[in-house]
C-alpha positions as CSV (number, residue, x, y, z in Angstrom):
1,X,46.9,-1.5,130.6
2,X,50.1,-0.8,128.7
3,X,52.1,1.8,127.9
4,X,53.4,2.4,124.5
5,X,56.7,4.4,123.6
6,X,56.1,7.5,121.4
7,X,57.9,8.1,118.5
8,X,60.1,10.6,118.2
9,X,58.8,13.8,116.6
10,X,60.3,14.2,113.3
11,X,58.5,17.2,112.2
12,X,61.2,19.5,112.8
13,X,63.2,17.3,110.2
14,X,60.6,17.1,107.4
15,X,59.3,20.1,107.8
16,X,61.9,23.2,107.9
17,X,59.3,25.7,108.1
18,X,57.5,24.6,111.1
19,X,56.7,26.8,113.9
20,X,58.1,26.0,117.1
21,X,61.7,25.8,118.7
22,X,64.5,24.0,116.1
23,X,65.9,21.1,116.6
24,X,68.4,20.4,119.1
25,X,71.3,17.7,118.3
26,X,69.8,15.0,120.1
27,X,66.6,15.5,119.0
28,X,67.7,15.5,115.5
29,X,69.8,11.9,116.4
30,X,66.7,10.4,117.5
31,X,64.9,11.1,115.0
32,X,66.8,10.1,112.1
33,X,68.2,6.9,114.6
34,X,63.6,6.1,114.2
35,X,63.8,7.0,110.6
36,X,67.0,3.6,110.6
37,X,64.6,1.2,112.7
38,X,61.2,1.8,110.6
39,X,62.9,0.8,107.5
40,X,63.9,-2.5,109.3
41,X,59.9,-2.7,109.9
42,X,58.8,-1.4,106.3
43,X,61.7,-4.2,104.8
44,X,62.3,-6.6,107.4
45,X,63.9,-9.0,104.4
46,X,67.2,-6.0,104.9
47,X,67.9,-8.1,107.9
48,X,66.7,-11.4,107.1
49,X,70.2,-13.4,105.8
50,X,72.3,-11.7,108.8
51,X,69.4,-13.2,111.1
52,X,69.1,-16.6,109.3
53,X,72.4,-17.0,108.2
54,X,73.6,-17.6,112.0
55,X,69.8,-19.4,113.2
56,X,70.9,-21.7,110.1
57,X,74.5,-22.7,111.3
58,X,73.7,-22.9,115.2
59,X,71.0,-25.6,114.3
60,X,73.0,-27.2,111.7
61,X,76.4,-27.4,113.0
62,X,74.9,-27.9,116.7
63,X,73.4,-31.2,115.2
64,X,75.6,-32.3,112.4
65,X,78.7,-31.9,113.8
66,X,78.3,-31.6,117.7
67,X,78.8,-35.2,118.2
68,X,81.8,-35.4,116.6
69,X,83.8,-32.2,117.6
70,X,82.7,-32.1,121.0
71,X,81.1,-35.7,121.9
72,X,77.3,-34.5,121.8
73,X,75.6,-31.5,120.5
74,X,74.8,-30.1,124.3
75,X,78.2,-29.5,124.6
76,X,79.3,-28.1,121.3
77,X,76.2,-25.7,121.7
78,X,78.0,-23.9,124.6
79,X,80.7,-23.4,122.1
80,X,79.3,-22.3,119.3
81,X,76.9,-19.8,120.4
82,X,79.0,-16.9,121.4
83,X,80.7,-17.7,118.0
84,X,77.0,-17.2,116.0
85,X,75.9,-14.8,118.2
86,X,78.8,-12.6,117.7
87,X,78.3,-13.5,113.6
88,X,74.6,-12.6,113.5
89,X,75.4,-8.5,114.8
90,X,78.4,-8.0,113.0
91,X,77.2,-9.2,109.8
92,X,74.4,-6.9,110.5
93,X,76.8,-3.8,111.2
94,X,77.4,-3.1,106.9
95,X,73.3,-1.6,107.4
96,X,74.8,1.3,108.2
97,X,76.9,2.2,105.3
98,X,74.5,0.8,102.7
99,X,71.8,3.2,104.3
100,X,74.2,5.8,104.2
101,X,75.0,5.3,100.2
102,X,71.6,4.4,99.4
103,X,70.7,8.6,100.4
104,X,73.5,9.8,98.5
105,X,72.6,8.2,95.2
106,X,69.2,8.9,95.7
107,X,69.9,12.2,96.6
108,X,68.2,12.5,100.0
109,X,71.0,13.6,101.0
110,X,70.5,16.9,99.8
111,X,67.2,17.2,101.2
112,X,68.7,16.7,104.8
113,X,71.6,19.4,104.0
114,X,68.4,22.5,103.8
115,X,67.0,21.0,107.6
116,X,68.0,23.4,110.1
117,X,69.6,20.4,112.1
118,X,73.3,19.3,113.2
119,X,74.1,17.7,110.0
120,X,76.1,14.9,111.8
121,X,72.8,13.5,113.3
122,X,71.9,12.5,109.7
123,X,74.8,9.9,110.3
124,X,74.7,9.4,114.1
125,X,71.4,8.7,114.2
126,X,71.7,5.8,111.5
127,X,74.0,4.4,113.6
128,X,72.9,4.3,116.6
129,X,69.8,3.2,114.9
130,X,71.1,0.1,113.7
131,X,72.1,-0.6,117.5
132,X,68.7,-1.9,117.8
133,X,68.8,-4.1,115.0
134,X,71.8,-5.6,116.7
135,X,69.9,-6.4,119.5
136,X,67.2,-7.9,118.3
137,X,69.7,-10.3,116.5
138,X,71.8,-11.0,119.8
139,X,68.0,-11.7,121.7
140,X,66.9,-14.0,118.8
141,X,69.9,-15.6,118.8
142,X,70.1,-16.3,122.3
143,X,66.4,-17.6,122.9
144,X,67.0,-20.2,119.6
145,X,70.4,-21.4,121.6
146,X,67.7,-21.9,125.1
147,X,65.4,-23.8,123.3
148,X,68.1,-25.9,122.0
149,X,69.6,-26.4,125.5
150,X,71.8,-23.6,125.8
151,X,72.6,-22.7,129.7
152,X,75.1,-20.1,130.2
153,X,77.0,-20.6,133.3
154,X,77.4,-16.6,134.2
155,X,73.3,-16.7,134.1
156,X,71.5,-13.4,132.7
157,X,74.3,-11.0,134.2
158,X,77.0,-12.6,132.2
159,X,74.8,-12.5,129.1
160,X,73.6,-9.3,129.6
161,X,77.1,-7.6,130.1
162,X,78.1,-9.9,126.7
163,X,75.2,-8.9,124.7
164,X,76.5,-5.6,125.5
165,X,80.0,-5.9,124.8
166,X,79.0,-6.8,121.8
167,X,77.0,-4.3,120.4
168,X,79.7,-1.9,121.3
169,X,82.3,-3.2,119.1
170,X,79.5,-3.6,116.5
171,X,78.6,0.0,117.0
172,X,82.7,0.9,116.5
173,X,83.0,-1.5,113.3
174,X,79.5,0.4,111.6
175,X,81.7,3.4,111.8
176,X,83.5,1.8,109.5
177,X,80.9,0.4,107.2
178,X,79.7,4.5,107.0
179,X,83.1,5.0,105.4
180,X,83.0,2.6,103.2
181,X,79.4,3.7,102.8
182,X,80.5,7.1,101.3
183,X,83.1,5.8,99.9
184,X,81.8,3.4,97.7
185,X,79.8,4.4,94.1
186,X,76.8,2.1,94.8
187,X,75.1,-0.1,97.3
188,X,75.7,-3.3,95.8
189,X,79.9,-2.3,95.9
190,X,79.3,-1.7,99.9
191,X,77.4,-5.4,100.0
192,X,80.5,-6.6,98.2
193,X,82.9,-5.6,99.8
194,X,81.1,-6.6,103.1
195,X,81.0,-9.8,102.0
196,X,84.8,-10.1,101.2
197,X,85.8,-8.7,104.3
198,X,83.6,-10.0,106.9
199,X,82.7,-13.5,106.0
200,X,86.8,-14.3,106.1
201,X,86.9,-12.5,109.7
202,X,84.2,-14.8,110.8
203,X,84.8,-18.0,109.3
204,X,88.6,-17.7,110.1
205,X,88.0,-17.2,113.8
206,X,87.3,-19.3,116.9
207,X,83.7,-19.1,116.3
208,X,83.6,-22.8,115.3
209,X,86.0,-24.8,116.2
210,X,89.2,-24.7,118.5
211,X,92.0,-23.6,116.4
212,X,94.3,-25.8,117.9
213,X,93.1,-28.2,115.3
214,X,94.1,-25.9,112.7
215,X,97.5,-25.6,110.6
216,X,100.2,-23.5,112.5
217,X,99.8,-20.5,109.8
218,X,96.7,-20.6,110.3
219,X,96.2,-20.3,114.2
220,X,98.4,-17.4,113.7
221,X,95.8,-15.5,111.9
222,X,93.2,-16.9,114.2
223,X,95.1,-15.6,117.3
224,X,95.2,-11.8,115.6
225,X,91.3,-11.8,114.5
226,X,89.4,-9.4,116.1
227,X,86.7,-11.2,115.8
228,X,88.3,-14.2,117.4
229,X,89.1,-12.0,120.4
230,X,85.8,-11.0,121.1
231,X,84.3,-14.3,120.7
232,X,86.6,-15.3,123.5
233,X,85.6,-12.7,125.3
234,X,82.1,-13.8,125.1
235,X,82.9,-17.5,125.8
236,X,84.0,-16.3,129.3
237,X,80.8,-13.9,130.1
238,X,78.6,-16.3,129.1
239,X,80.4,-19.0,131.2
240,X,81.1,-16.6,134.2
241,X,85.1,-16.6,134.2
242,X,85.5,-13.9,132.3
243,X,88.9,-12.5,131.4
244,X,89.2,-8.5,132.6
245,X,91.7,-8.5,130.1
246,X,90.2,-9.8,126.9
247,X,87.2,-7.7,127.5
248,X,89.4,-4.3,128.0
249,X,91.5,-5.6,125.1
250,X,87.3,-5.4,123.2
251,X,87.1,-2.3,124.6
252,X,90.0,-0.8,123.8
253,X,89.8,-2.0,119.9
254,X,86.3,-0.7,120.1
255,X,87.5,2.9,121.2
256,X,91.0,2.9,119.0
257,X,88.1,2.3,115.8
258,X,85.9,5.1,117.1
259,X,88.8,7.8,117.5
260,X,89.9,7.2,113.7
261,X,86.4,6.4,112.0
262,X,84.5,9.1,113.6
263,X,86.5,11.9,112.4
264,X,87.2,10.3,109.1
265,X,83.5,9.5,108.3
266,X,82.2,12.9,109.2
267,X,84.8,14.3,107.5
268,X,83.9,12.3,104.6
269,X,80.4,13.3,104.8
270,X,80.6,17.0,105.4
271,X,82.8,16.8,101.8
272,X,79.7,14.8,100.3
273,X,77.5,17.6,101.6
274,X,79.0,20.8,100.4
């Protein structure tokens, strides 16, 4: 027999004049974080080229070039994974914002501004929804690299505690997506810009090669990236020597994003709602 998770009871939310007790914050949060993940279930193509996209370059670049970068593709494949892994949830992280947009210029947002709910949960709960999009990437991501010979050295502890690195600096950067998110004047601007920012950050990293092959100016940029960072942060969970420092340095990025994007995109937010 198996047990099944019920969903969270949004009636409260669709339904202002519903007898019974109101909504309390986190019920509201939950409910609108469901509301994130069924549309990744109604519209599973929303997810499909920040999924494939990365499937598509650990098979390819484990094959085609493995044998000449690292001498076979086993041994390039322990490279590059953290690299695609790390590229499949932060490409996913934009979700957030475009969600966001996509209720302002179709005016659902004004249908959550009568609920008698904390009007924040409308964008906490997106977020935090997206969280588990972000995991199904990392776990899809991760069973492609074992069937493709894979073995992380740290074993499930060190891929567990990178998974989850991870999705917290993904969660911090979607904070910044919802800015753009309200920023922008339509969902295909968000996409845009999402694709100018983050496919540089990605590409321009340590995700796929060592950048001591790379042109001085260029390993200085390299050495800056974020996204480089917490790639090597991931190299060393997943290999089990793990630096304490690059993965406070993650941690601390993660929480100096939070503390300027969580004000300014609430802010931004109440201001779209009055």
């Amino acid at each position: 027999m198996t047990a099944t998770i019920p969903a969270p009871d949004v009636s409260v939310l669709t339904d202002p004049g519903t007898d019974g007790p109101p909504a309390t914050a986190l019920s509201a949060v939950r409910a609108f974080a469901w509301r994130s993940l069924l549309k990744l279930r109604h519209t599973p193509e929303q997810a499909a080229d920040a999924i494939l996209i990365p499937f598509i370059f650990t098979v390819l670049f484990t094959y085609i070039f493995g044998g000449a970068l690292s001498g076979s593709p086993e041994s390039y494949l322990q490279y590059l994974l953290p690299g695609t892994l790390v590229m499949a949830i932060l490409l996913m992280t934009v979700y957030g914002g475009l969600s966001l947009n996509t209720d302002v210029s179709r005016g659902v947002l004004e249908r959550f501004r009568s609920l008698p709910v904390w009007q924040a949960a409308h964008v906490v709960g997106t977020l935090l929804g997206d969280v588990g999009r972000y995991l199904v990437a990392a776990a899809l991501v991760v069973l492609l690299g074992l069937l493709l010979g894979w073995r992380p050295e740290g074993g499930p502890s060190g891929v567990v505690v990178g998974i989850g690195l991870a999705l917290v600096f993904a969660y911090a950067l979607s904070w910044v997506w919802a800015t753009v998110g309200l920023l922008a004047r339509s969902p295909q601007a968000v996409s845009m810009l999402s694709f100018l920012i983050q496919f540089p950050l990605t590409f321009v990293s340590n995700a796929f090669v060592d950048p001591d092959t790379m042109p001085g100016w260029l390993q200085g940029w390299v050495a800056v990236n974020p996204v480089s960072l917490l790639i090597t942060a991931e190299r060393g969970l997943f290999a089990g020597t793990a630096d304490l420092g690059d993965v406070a340095w993650v941690l601390g990025a993660s929480a100096a994003v939070l503390a300027v994007f969580v004000p300014l995109t609430l802010h931004l937010y109440r201001r779209r709602s009055s």
